[in-house]
KETORFI-811599 format. One record per residue (C-alpha): residue number from 1; x, y, z. Coordinates in Angstrom, 1 decimal. Example, Ala and Ser with C-alpha at 12.3 -4.5 7.8 and 13.67 -1.06 7.14 Angstrom:
REM residues 2
k|xx|yy|zz
1|12.3|-4.5|7.8
2|13.7|-1.1|7.1
//
This chain:
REM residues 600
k|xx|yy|zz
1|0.0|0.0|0.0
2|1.1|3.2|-1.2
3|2.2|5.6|1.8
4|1.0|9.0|2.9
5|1.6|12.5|-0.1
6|3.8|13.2|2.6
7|5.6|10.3|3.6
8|7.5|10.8|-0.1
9|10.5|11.9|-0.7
10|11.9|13.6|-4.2
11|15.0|11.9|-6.3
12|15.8|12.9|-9.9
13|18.1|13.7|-12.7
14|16.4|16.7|-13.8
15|14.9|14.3|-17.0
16|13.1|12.3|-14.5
17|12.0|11.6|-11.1
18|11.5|9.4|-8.5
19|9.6|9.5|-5.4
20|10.9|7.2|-2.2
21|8.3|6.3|0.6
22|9.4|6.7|4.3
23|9.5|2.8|4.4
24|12.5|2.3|1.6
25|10.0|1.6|-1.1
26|10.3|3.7|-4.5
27|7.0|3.9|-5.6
28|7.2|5.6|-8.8
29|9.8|5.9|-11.7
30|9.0|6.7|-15.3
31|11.8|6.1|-17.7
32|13.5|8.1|-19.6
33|12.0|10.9|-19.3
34|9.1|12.7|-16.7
35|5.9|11.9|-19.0
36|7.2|8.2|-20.1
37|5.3|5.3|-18.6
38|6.2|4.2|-15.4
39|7.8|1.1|-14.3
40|7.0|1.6|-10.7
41|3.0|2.7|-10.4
42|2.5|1.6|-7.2
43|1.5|4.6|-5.8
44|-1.3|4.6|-7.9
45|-2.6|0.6|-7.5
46|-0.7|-1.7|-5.3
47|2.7|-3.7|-5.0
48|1.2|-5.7|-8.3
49|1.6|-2.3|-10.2
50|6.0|-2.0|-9.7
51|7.9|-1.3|-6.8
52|11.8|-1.2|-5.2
53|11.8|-1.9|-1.6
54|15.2|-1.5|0.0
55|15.5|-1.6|3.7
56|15.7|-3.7|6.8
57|14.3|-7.3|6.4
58|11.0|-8.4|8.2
59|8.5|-11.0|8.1
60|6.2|-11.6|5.5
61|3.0|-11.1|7.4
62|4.6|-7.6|9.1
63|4.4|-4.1|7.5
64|8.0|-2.8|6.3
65|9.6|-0.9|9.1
66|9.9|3.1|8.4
67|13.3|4.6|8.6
68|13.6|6.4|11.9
69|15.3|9.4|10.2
70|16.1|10.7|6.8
71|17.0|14.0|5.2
72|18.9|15.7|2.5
73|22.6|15.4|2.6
74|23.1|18.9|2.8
75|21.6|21.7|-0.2
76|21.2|18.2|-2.6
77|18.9|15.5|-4.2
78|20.8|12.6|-2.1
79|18.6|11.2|-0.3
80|20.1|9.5|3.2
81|17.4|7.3|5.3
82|18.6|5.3|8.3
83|16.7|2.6|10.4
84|17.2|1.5|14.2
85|16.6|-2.1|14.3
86|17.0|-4.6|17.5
87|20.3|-5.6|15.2
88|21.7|-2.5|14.5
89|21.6|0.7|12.5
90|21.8|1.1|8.4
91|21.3|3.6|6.4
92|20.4|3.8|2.4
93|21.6|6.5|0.1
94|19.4|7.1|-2.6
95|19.8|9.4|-5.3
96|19.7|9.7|-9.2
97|23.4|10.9|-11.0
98|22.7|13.9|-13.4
99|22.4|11.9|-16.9
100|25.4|11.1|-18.8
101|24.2|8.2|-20.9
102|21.8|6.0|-19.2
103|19.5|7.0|-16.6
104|20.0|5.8|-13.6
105|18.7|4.9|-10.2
106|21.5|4.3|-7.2
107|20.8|2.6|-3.8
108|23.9|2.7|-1.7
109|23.0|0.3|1.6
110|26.1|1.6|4.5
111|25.8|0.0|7.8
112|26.6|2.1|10.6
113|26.5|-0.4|13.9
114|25.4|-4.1|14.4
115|25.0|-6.6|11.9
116|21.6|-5.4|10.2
117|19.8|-8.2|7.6
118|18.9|-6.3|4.6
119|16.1|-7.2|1.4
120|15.8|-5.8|-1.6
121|12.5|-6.7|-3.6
122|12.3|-5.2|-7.3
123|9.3|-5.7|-9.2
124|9.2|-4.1|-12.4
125|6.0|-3.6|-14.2
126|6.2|-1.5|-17.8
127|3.5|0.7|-19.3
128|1.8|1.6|-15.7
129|2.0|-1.4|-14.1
130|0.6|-3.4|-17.0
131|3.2|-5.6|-18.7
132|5.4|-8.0|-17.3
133|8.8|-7.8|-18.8
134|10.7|-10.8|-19.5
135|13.4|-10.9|-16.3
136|16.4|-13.0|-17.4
137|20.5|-12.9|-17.2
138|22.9|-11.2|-19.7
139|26.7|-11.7|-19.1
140|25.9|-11.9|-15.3
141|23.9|-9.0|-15.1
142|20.0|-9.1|-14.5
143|17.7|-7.5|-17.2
144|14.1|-6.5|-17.7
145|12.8|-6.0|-21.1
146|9.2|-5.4|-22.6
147|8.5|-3.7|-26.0
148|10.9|-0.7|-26.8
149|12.1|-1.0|-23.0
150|15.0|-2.7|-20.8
151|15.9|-1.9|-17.2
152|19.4|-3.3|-16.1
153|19.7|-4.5|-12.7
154|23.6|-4.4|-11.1
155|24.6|-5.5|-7.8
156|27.7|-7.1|-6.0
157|24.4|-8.9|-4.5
158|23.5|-12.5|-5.4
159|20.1|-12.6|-6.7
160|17.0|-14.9|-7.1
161|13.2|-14.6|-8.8
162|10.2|-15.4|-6.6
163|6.7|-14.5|-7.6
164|8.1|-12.3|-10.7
165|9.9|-10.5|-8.2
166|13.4|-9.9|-8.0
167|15.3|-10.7|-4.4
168|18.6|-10.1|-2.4
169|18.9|-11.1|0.7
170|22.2|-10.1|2.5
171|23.4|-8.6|6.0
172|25.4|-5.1|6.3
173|28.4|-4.4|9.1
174|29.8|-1.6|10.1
175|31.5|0.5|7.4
176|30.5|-1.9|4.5
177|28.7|-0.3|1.3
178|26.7|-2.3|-0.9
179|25.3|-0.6|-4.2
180|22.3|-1.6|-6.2
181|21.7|0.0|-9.4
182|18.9|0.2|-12.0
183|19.6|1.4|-15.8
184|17.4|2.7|-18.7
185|18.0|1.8|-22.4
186|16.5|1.3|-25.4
187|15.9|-2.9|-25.7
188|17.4|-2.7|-29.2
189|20.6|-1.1|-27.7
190|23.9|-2.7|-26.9
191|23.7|-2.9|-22.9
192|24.6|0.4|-20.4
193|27.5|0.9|-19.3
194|28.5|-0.5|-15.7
195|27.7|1.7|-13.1
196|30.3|3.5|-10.8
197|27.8|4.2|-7.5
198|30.7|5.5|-5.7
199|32.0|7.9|-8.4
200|28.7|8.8|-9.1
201|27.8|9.4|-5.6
202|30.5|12.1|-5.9
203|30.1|13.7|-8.9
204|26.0|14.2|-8.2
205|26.8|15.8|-4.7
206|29.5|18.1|-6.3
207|27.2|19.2|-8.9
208|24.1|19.9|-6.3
209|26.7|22.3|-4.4
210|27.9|24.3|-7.1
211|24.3|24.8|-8.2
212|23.2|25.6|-4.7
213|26.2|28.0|-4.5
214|24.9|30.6|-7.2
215|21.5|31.4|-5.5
216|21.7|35.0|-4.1
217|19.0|34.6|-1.1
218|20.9|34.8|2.3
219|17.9|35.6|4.5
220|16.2|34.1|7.3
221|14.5|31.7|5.0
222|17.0|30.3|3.2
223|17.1|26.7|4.0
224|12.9|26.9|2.6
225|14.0|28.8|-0.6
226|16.8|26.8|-1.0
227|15.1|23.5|-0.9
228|12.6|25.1|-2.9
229|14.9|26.0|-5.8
230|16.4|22.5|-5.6
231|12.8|20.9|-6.3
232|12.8|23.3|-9.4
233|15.7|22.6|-10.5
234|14.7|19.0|-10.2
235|11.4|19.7|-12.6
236|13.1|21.1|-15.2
237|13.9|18.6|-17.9
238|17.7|19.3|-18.9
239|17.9|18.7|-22.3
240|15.3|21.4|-22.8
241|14.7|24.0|-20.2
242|10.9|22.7|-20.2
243|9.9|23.0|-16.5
244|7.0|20.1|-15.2
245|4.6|21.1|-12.8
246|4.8|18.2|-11.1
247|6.5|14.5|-11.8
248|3.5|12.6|-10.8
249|0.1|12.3|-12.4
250|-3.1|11.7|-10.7
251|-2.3|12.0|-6.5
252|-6.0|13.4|-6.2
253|-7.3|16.9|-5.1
254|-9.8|15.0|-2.8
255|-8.4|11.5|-1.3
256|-11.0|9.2|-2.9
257|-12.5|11.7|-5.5
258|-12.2|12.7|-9.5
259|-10.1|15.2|-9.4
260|-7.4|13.7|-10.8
261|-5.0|15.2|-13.2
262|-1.4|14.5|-15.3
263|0.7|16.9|-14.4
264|4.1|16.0|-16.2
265|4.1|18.3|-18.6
266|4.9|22.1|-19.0
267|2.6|24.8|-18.5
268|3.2|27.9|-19.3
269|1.9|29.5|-16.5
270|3.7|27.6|-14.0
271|6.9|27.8|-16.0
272|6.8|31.6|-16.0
273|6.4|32.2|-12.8
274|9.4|29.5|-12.0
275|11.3|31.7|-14.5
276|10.6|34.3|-12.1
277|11.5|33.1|-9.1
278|15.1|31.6|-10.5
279|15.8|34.9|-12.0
280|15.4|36.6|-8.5
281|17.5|34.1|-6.5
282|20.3|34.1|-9.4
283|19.9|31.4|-11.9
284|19.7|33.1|-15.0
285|21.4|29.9|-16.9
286|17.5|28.2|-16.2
287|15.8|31.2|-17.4
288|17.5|31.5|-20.7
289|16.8|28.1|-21.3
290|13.0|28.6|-20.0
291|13.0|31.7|-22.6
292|14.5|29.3|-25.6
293|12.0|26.4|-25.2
294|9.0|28.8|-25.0
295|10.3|30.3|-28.2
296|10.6|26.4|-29.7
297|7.4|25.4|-28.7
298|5.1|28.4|-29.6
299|7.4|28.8|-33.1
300|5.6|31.1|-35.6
301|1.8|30.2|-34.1
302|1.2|32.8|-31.5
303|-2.1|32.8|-32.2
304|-2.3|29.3|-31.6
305|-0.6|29.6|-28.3
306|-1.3|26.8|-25.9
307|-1.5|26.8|-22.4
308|0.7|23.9|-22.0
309|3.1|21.8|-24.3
310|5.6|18.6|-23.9
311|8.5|19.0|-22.0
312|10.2|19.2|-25.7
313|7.0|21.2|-26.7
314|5.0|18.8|-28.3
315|1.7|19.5|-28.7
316|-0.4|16.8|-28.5
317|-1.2|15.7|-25.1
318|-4.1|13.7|-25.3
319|-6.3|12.5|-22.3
320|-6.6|8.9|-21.5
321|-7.8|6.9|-18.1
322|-5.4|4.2|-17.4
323|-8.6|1.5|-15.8
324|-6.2|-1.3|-14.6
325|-5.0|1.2|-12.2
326|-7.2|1.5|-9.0
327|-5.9|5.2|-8.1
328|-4.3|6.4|-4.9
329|-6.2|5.2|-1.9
330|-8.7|4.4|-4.6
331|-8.9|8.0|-5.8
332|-10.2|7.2|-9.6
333|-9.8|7.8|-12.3
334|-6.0|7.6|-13.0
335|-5.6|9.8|-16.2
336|-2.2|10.1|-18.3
337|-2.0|13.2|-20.8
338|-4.2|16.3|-20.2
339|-7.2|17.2|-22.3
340|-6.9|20.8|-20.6
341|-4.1|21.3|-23.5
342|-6.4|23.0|-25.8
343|-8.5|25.5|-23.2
344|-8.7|29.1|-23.9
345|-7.1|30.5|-20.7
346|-5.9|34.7|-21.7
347|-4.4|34.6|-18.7
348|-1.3|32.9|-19.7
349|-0.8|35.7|-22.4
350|-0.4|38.0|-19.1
351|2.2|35.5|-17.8
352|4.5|34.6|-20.3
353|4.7|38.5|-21.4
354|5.5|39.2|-17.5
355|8.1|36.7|-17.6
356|9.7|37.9|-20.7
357|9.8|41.3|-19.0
358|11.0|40.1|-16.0
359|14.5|38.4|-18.0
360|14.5|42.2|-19.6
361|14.6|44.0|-17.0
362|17.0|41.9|-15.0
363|19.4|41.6|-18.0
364|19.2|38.4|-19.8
365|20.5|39.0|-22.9
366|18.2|40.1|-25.7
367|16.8|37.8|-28.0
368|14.9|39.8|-31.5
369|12.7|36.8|-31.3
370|11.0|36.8|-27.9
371|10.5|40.9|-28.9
372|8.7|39.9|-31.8
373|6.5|37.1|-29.8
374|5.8|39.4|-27.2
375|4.3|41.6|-30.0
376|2.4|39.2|-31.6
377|1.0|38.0|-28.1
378|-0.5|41.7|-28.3
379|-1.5|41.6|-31.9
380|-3.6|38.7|-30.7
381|-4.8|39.6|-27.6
382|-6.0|43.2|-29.2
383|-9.3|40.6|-30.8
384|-9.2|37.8|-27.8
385|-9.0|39.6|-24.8
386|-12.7|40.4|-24.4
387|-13.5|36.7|-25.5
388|-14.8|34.5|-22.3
389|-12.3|31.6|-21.3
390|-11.9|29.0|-19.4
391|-9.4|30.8|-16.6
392|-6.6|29.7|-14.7
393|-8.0|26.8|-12.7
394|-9.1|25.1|-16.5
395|-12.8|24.5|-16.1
396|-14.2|21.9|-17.5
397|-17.5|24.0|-17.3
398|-19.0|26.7|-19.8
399|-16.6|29.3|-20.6
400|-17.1|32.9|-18.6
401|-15.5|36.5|-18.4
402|-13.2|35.3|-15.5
403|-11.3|38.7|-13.7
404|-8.0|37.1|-13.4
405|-7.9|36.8|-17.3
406|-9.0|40.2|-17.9
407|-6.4|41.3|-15.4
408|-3.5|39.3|-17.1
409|-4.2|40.7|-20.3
410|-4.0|44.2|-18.4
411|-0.7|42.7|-17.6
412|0.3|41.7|-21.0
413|-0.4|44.9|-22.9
414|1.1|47.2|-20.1
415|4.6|45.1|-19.9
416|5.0|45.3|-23.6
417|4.0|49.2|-23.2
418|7.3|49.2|-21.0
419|9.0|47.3|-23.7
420|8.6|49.6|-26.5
421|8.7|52.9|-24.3
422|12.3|51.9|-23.2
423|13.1|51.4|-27.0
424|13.9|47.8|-27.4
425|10.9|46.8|-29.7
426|8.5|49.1|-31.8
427|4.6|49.3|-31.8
428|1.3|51.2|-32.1
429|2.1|52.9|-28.4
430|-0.9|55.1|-28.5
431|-3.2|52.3|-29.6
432|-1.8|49.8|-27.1
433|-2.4|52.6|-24.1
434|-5.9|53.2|-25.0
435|-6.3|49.0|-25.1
436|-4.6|49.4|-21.5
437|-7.0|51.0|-20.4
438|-10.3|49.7|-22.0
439|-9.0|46.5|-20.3
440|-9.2|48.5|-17.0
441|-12.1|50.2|-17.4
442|-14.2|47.1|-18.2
443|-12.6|45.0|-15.4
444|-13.6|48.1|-12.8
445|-17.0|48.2|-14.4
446|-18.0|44.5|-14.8
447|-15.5|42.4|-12.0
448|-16.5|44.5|-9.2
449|-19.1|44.0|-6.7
450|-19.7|47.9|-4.8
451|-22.0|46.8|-2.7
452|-19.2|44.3|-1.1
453|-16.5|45.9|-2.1
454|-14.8|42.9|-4.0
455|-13.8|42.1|-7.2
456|-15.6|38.8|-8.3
457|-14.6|35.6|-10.2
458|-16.3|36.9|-13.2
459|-18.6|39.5|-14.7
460|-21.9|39.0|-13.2
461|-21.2|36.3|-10.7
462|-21.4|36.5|-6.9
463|-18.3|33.9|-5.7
464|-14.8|35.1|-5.6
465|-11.5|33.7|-6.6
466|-8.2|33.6|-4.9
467|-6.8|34.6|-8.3
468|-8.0|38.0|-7.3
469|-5.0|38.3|-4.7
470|-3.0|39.0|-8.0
471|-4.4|42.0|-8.4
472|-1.9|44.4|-6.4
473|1.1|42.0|-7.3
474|0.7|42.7|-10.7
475|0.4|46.3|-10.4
476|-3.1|46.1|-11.4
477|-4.4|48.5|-8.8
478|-2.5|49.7|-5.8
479|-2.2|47.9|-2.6
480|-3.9|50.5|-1.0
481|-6.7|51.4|-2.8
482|-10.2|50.0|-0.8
483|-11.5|47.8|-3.7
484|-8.2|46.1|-2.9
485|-8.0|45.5|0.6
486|-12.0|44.9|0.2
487|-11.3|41.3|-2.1
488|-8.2|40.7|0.3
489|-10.7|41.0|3.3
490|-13.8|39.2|1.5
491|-11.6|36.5|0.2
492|-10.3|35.4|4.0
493|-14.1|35.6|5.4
494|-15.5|33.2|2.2
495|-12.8|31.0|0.8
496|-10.4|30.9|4.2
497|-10.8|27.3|5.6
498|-11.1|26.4|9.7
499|-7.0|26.2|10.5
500|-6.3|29.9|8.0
501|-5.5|28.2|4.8
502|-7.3|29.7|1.2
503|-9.6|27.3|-1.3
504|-9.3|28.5|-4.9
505|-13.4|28.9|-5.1
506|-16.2|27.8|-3.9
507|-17.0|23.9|-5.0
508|-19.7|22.0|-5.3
509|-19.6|18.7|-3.3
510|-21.6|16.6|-5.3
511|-22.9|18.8|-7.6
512|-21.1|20.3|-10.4
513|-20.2|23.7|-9.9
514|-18.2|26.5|-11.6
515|-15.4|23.8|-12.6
516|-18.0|21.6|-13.9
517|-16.3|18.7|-11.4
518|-17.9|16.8|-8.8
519|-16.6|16.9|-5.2
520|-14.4|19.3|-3.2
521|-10.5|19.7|-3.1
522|-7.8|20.8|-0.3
523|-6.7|24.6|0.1
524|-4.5|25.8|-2.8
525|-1.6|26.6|-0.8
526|0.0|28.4|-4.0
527|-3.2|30.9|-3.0
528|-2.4|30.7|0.7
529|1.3|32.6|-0.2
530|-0.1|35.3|-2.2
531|-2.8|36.2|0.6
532|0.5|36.1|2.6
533|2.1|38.3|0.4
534|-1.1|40.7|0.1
535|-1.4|41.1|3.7
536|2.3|42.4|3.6
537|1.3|44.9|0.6
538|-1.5|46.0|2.7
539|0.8|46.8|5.8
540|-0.3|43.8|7.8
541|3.2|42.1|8.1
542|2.6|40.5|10.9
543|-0.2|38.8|10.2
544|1.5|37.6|6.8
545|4.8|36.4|8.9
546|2.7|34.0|10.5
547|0.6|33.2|8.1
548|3.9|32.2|5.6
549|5.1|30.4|8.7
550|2.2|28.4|9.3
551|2.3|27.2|5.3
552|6.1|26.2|6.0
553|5.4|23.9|8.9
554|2.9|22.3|6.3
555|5.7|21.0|4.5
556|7.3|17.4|4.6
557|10.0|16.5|6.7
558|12.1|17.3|3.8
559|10.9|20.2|2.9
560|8.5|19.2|-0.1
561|4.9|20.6|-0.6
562|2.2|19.0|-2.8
563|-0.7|21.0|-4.7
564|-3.3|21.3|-1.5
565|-3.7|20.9|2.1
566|-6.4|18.5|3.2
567|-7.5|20.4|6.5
568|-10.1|17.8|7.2
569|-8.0|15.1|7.0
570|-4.4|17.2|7.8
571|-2.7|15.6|5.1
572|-1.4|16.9|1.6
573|-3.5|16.2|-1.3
574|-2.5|16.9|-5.0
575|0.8|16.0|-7.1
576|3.7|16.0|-5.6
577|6.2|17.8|-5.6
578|4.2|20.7|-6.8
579|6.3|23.5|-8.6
580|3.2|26.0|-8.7
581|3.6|25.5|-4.4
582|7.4|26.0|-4.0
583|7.6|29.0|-6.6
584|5.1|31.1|-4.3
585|6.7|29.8|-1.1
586|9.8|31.7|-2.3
587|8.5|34.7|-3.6
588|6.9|35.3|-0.5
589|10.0|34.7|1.6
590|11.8|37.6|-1.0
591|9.1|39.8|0.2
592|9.2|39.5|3.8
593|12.3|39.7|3.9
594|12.9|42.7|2.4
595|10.0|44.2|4.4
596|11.8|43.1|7.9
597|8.5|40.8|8.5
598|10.2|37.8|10.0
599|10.8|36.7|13.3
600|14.0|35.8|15.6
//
C-alpha cells in the first residue's frame, strides 16, 4: 500500500524523477524521461503495479519498518534514510546521477552499527504497471525487457526470482557499502555501461553544491528557498529548459475523489512564474533556457498559443484513463495526458509577457525573437481579450468572463507598453495605451461587486477567486486602494478554511459547480502565499509572517509541498512535488524579507 503524499520523498536527474516512501519503497519511476510510462506505479494501484523496496528485512506477514530518520545530505537530491533495528543501524543512500548516458537509479545500503539483515525486492512492471517484462540474465547482469524497453539490474548482491519478483537477501556491518543499481535503455541497444555508485555518488553531490552556491538569497529563510529551488531545479527537464509542474500524475485533489490530473508536462503559467523566481534568487542559466524552449514550442503560431506543451514542446497531449489502475487510496480515475491542453485560458498571455519582461529588465540578454512574440502576443490579444475563457483553474465547465484573465491581459499589454517605451521593440504605443486602459475600465465596471467591495470571479457572478489576490502583485491597482484591501478582506471571510488556509473557489460537493467537477479539493496553498504576500502589501506584516510560517510547517519532513492541504484530513493532497507550491513559497519569503516581516 502506497504511503502517505507526505511520507515521499523527491530523487531525480532533472529528466526524471522518483519518489521514495518513508519505508525504503520507490513507488514511482517513469523512464527516460518525466511523461514516459512508469515502471514503478505503485503509488497509484498496489505492490502488483511495480515497486523497489530496499530496507531492513522483516516477516512476511509484518508491514515494512519506516526509517527512523532521513533528510537531504546537505543543499542536494541525495537522499540518506537510516533505520534503528533490535540488530543494528543502516542507512540507504538514494539518489539519481545527473544523466550522462543511461538514466539511472543508485541505492547505496552503509551499515553504521550491528549486523543489520537487509532485502531488496524489485518488481518491475512497464507501461503503468501493466506488462510483465521478461526478467532473465545477460553476461551476469539481470535485465528487464518489454516492447521498446530494458531496465538493467547491477549488484555485487547474489540474486534470485520469486513470484516475478526480483530478491537479495544479504546482512550489512559496520562501514561496508553495498550498491544496487537500475539502468534505462532502449531494448534494441547494446547494454549500459557499468555503473560506478561511488564515483557517481560524488560527482552528483559536487554538482548539487555548485548549483546551490549561485543562489543569491541569504535571509532568514533560506534553507525553505533553497530547498525550494532545488525541487525546481529537479522539474526542469535538462535537455530542454521545459519545466514540469509536477512528476506525478493523478495524486487526487480529494483523497477518494475525481479530481485527478497528469501533471508532467509544462505549463506555461507555472513555468513563468518558476522563471521568475530563478531569476530573483540568481539562476539566469534556467531562465535562458525557459525563454528558448518557449520560443521552440510556440514557433511562428502565436495565435495558436497553448497553455501547455511537452516538456520538448509537443503539442499533443491527449487524455486517456489508465482502468487497470485502482488510483491512490482508490482515488479514480488515473488519467495520463491532459485534455486541458487546448483550453482558452488569456491569462497565460499576461504570464509569459511578465516573464519575458521580467529576464529584460534583469538583463538576460536580448533575443529579436522573444520581442517579436511578445508583439504578436498583443497583436492577438487586441481581438481575444474580451472573448470568455476558461481561466486559470481550466474549467471543465461553460466558458465565462473570469477577472484574473481580464487582469493578465492588463498585464500583458502594459509590460509590452514598457518594452517599446524603453526602446527595445516598436509598436502602435498610442493604440496599445488606449487598449490598456479599456481592459481597465471594463474590469472596474463588470469584475467588481460595490455593494461588497470585492472584485468577483467573473462578470456577473457572486463567488470570488483567490486569483483576485494577484491584483496588487501585478500592479493592477494599488495595494492600498479600498477595492483592494476589500477582495483581500472578502476573500479570508469566504474561501479561508477552519486552520487559515485559502480554497481556490467555492466547489460543489456533489454537484457540479463552476469547474464543472464533482466533489471538493484541499486549500490551494500556491493561493495561501499570495494572501500572505497581500497582507504584507497592505501593511499587515505581521499577520502575513505567521501566516507564511504556518504554510512552512505544512511541508514534509524534507521540505516538499504537494498541490493542497487536506484540513479535514491534515494531510497533503494533490501531485507532488508541486512546482506551482514551491515557486510562491519563495517569492513570499523575498518579500518578507525585504520588508523586515520575520521573526528571531
Amino acid at each position: 500500500m502506497a504511503g502517505r503524499i507526505e511520507d515521499y520523498a523527491l530523487i531525480g536527474d532533472m529528466q526524471t524523477a522518483a519518489l521514495v516512501c518513508r519505508d525504503g519503497t520507490v513507488d514511482w519511476l517513469c523512464l527516460p524521461r518525466f511523461d514516459s510510462h512508469a515502471i514503478f506505479a505503485g503509488l497509484l494501484g498496489t505492490e502488483e503495479h511495480g515497486f523497489w523496496r530496499l530496507g531492513p528485512a522483516h516477516a512476511a506477514d509484518a508491514e515494512p519498518p519506516t526509517a527512523a530518520r532521513r533528510r537531504y545530505r546537505g543543499d542536494s537530491l541525495i537522499l540518506e534514510s537510516e533505520w534503528d533495528t533490535p540488530r543494528g543501524t543502516v542507512r540507504v543512500i538514494d539518489f539519481m546521477p545527473p544523466r550522462d548516458g543511461a538514466p539511472q537509479l543508485i541505492r547505496i545500503v552503509e551499515g553504521v552499527t550491528g549486523r543489520v539483515p537487509m532485502r531488496s525486492a524489485l518488481r518491475m512492471r512497464f507501461s503503468y504497471g501493466r506488462v510483465v517484462p521478461w526478467v532473465h540474465k545477460h553476461e551476469g547482469r539481470t535485465v528487464a525487457v518489454a516492447g521498446p524497453d530494458s531496465v538493467w539490474f547491477d549488484t555485487a548482491c547474489e540474486t534470485y526470482g520469486k513470484a516475478l519478483t526480483t530478491y537479495a537477501d544479504f546482512t550489512v556491518a559496520p562501514g561496508e557499502r553495498i550498491a544496487f543499481t537500475i539502468s534505462w535503455e532502449p531494448s534494441h541497444k547494446q547494454p549500459p555501461a557499468l555503473p560506478e555508485p561511488e564515483q557517481s555518488l560524488e560527482a552528483t553531490e559536487e554538482f548539487w553544491r555548485d548549483w546551490v552556491d549561485q543562489c543569491t538569497y541569504h535571509g532568514p529563510y533560506r534553507e525553505a528557498v533553497v530547498r525550494s529551488l532545488i525541487t525546481l531545479k529537479a522539474l526542469t527537464y535538462a535537455p530542454t529548459g521545459g519545466i514540469v509542474a509536477a512528476p506525478t500524475t493523478s495524486l487526487p485533489e480529494e483523497i477518494g475523489g475525481v479530481r485527478n490530473w497528469d501533471y508532467r508536462y509544462t505549463w506555461l503559467r507555472d513555468a513563468a512564474i518558476t522563471l521568475s523566481s530563478l531569476l530573483r534568487t540568481g539562476y539566469r542559466e534556467e531562465a535562458r533556457a525557459w525563454r528558448e524552449w518557449l520560443l521552440r514550442a510556440v514557433a511562428g503560431d502565436p495565435e495558436n498559443l497553448q497553455i501547455m506543451y511537452g516538456i520538448a514542446g509537443e503539442r499533443e497531449l491527449g487524455e486517456a484513463e489508465l482502468d487497470w489502475l485502482p488510483g491512490y487510496e482508490k482515488s479514480a480515475p488515473v488519467r495520463v495526458g491532459n485534455g486541458a491542453a487546448h483550453q482558452l485560458q488569456l491569462d497565460v498571455y499576461g504570464e509569459v509577457t511578465e516573464a519575458l519582461h521580467l529576464a529584460h529588465m534583469t538583463g538576460l540578454s536580448r533575443n529579436d525573437y522573444a520581442s517579436l512574440l511578445q508583439l504578436k502576443l498583443i497583436r492577438y490579444l487586441e481581438d481575444h481579450w474580451d472573448q470568455p475563457d476558461e481561466g486559470i483553474w481550466e474549467v471543465r465547465g461553460p466558458r465565462r468572463h473570469f477577472v484574473h484573465s481580464k487582469v493578465m491581459a492588463w498585464v500583458a499589454v502594459d509590460r509590452t507598453i514598457k518594452l517599446i517605451e524603453s526602446g527595445d521593440a516598436d509598436g502602435p504605443l498610442e493604440k496599445w495605451r488606449e487598449l490598456r486602459d479599456d481592459i481597465h475600465r471594463d474590469v472596474c465596471e463588470k469584475g467588481y461587486d460595490k455593494e461588497r467591495n470585492t472584485f468577483t470571479q467573473s462578470y456577473g457572478s457572486q463567488e470570488l477567486d483567490a486569483s483576485l489576490l494577484l491584483i496588487p502583485q501585478m500592479g493592477f491597482l494599488p495595494p492600498d486602494d479600498k477595492r483592494v484591501i476589500g477582495t483581500i478582506e472578502a476573500i479570508q471571510r469566504e474561501l479561508s478554511t477552519e486552520d487559515g488556509f485559502i480554497l481556490r473557489y467555492p466547489t460543489s460537493g456533489d454537484h457540479a459547480g463552476v469547474d464543472g467537477l464533482e466533489g471538493d479539493e484541499g486549500a490551494f496553498l500556491a493561493c495561501s502565499f499570495w494572501m500572505a504576500d497581500d497582507l504584507a502589501m497592505i501593511g499587515r506584516v505581521d499577520e502575513a509572517r505567521k501566516l507564511f510560517e504556518k504554510l512552512l510547517a505544512l511541508r514534509n519532513d524534507l521540505g516538499l509541498l504537494a498541490e493542497e492541504w487536506d484540513s479535514r484530513l491534515q494531510r497533503q493532497v494533490g501531485n507532488f512535488p508541486q512546482a506551482f507550491s514551491h515557486v510562491p513559497l519563495i517569492d513570499t519569503a523575498l518579500r518578507l524579507t525585504a520588508s523586515g516581516a520575520y521573526g528571531g
